[in-house]
N, C-alpha and C positions, 0 to 999 in steps of 0.2 A: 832066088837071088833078088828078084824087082823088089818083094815085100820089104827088104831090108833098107828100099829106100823111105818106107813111110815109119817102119821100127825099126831103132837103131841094133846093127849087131849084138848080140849075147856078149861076145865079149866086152866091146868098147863100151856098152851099160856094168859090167861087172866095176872096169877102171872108172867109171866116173862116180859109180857108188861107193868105191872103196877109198876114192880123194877126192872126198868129201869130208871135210872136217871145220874146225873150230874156227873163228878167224882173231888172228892174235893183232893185237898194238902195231905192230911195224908200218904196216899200211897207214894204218892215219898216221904217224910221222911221218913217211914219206909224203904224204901228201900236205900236210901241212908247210914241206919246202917248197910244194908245184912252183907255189909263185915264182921262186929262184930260180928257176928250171929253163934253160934254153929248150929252144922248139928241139924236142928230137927227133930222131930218124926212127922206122919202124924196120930199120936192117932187116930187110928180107931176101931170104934165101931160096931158090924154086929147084926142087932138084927130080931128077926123071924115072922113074921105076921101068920104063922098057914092059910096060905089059907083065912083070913079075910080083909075085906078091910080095915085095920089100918096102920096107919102109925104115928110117928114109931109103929115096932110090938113091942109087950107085953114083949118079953122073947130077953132078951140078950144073944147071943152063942156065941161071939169072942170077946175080946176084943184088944188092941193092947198089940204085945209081945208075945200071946198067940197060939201057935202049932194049926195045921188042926185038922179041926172037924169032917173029913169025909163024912160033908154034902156038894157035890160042889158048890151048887148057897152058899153058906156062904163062902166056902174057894174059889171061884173064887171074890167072891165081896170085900172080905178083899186083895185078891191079888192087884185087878182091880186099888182099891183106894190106893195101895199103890204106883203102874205105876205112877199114874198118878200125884202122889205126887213126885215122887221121877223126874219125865222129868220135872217141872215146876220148882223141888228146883236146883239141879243140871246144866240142860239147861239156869235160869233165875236169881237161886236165889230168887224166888219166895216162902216165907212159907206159905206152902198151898193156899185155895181159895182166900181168904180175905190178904194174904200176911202180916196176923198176928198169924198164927197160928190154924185158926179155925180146930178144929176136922171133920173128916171127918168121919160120919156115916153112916149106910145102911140099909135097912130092904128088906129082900128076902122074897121068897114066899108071895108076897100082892095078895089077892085075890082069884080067882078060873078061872084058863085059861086065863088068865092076857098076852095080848099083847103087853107090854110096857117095857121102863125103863124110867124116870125120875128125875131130881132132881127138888125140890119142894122149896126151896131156901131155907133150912136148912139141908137138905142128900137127898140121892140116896134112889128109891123105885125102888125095880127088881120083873115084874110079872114071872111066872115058861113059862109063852106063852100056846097054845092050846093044841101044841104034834100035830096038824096037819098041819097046817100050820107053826107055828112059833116053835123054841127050846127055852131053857130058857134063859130069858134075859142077865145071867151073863157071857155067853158064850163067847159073843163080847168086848175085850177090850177097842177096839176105840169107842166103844159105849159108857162104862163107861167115859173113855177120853171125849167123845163129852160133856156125860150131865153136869160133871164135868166144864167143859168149859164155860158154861152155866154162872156159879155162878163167873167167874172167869172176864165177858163181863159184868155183871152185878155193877159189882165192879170199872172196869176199863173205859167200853166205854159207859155204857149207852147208847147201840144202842135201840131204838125204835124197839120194835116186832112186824112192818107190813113193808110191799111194798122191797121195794130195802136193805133199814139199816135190814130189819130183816132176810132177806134172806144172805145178809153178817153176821148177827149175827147167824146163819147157819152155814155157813162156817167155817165161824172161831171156831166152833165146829167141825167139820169133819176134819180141818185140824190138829187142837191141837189131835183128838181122834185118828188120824191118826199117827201123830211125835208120840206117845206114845207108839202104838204098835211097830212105827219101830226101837226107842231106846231100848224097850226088846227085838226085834228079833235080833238087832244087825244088821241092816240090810239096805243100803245106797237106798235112794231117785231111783236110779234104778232096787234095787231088792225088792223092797215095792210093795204089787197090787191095791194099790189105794182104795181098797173098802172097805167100810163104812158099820160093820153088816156080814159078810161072817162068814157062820154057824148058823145064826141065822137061816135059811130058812130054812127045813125039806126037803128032799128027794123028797114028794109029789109035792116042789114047783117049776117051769121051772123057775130059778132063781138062782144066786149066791151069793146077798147080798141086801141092802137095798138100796144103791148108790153108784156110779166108779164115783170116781175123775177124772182116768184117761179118762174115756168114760161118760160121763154122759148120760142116757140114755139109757143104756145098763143093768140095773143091775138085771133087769128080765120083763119077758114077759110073766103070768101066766094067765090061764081062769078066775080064783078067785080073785086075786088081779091088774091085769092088768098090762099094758106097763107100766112101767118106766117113768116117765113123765118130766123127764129134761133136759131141753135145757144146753149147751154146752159153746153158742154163744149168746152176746148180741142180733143178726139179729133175737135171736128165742126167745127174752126174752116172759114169757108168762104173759101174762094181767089177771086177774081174781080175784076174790072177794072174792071165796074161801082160807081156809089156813091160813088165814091175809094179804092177797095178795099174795099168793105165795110161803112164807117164804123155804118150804122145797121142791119147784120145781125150782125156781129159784137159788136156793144156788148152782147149777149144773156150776152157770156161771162164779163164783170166783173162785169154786173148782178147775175145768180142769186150771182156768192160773194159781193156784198155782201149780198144778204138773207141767206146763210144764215150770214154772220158775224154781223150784227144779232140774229136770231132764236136763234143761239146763245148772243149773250151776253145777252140781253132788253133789256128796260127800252127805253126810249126809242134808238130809231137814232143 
C-alpha cells in the first residue's frame, strides 16, 4: 500500500488515461468572457468516508462558507481546495477545474491506512496514510494542487497517460501543486523548496518528500520504500514498462527545467 503513494493506483491511472482526450472550443469562449466574470466561489464540499472505502463518503461536514470543524484532514482539505482554486482563478482567471465552475468536492478519511490522495475525475479522495510510513494525505498542499491539476490537463491538453506525454502530464501537476503552495506562502521562485509531498513522510522515514523539483532524485533514500528514482536529465531518461512508462519517474525531467527556468528568470513562478 505505501508504494501507491509514490505510483498512482492501477485503477485511478486506467481513469485518467481513458479521459483523456481532445480539447474542443468551449473553453476558449468561456474564457474569453473571464473578463465579465464576477469573482466566484470554489463551492466546496468535504464529505467523510468513516475509514470505508467509499467514495464520496456518506456524511457531508463542511460545506462552502462554513467555519473549521476541528477535524484537520476536513479543515485541511476544504483549505487545500480552496488554494488551489483561488492560484488558477486569480493567476489565470480560470473558474475552477473545468473553467466553468464546477464544485470542488472531497472525501477524507477513505479507508483504513489509506496511502494516497487522488482525484478520480469528479473530487479529491484523501487516505489518513499508515502513521508509519506515510502522515495524512491532507497535510501536502501541492499534493492537493497536483491532483487537482490532474482534472485541469484533462480538460485542457488531453495528454495521453503513458511514455513521455504522461510523465509531462506529471509535471504539470507538480508544477501547478507547487505555484499553489508558493502563492499562500507568499513566497518568490527562490525561496520555494521545490518539493512535492514534504510532511507527508513520518519521522520513521530517511526522507523529506515524495519528489524535489529542484533535485530530482534526491527526495529520499529509505530501506522500505527505496531510492528516489528520478532522473533529472533527458541522458538519464528511464525506459520501462512499469508505471505507464514511467509517468511518475520520468516527470523528474521537466520538473528540474521548470525550476531552473523560474529561478533564472526570478520573481514569482
Amino acid at each position: 500500500m505505501a508504494m501507491h503513494s509514490l505510483m498512482i493506483d492501477p485503477t485511478i491511472r486506467i481513469v485518467r488515461a481513458s479521459t483523456a482526450g481532445p480539447v474542443t472550443g468551449d473553453l476558449a469562449r468561456r474564457r474569453s468572457a473571464a473578463g465579465n466574470l464576477l469573482v466566484p466561489s470554489p463551492l466546496r464540499t468535504i464529505r467523510d468516508a468513516g475509514g470505508e472505502p467509499e467514495a464520496p463518503g456518506s456524511v457531508v461536514v463542511r460545506r462552502e462558507g462554513e467555519g473549521p470543524t476541528g477535524d484537520i484532514a476536513v479543515d485541511e482539505a476544504y483549505e487545500g481546495l480552496g488554494a488551489t482554486f483561488a492560484l488558477f482563478w486569480e493567476a489565470y482567471q480560470r473558474n475552477s477545474i473545468d473553467d466553468a465552475g464546477l464544485p470542488l468536492d472531497a472525501t477524507v478519511h477513505y479507508d483504513q491506512d489509506y496511502d494516497n490522495a487522488f482525484w478520480d475525475g469528479t473530487q479529491m479522495v484523501f487516505g489518513d496514510g499508515d502513521g508509519e510510513l506515510f502522515n495524512r494525505f491532507t497535510i501536502a498542499l501541492d499534493v492537493i494542487g497536483h491532483e487537482l491539476t490532474h482534472g485541469v490537463t484533462e480538460k485542457e491538453a488531453g495528454l495521453a497517460y503513458f511514455n513521455q506525454s504522461g510523465a509531462l502530464n506529471e509535471s504539470i501537476s507538480d508544477v501547478f501543486g507547487s505555484l499553489v503552495k508558493q502563492k499562500l506562502l507568499g513566497q518568490t521562485a527562490d525561496q520555494a523548496d521545490w518539493l512535492i509531498g514534504a510532511g507527508l513522510l513520518t519521522s520513521a522515514v530517511k526522507g523529506v518528500a515524495l519528489r524535489s523539483m529542484k533535485e530530482p532524485g534526491t527526495a529520499y533514500d529509505d530501506p522500505v520504500l527505496g531510492k528516489d528514482p528520478q532522473p533529472g536529465h533527458m541522458d538519464d531518461f528511464v525506459r520501462t514498462n512499469q508505471d505507464n512508462g514511467g509517468v511518475h519517474i520520468n516527470s523528474g525531467i521537466p520538473n528540474r527545467a521548470f525550476y531552473l527556468a523560474a529561478t533564472t528568470i526570478g520573481g514569482n513562478a
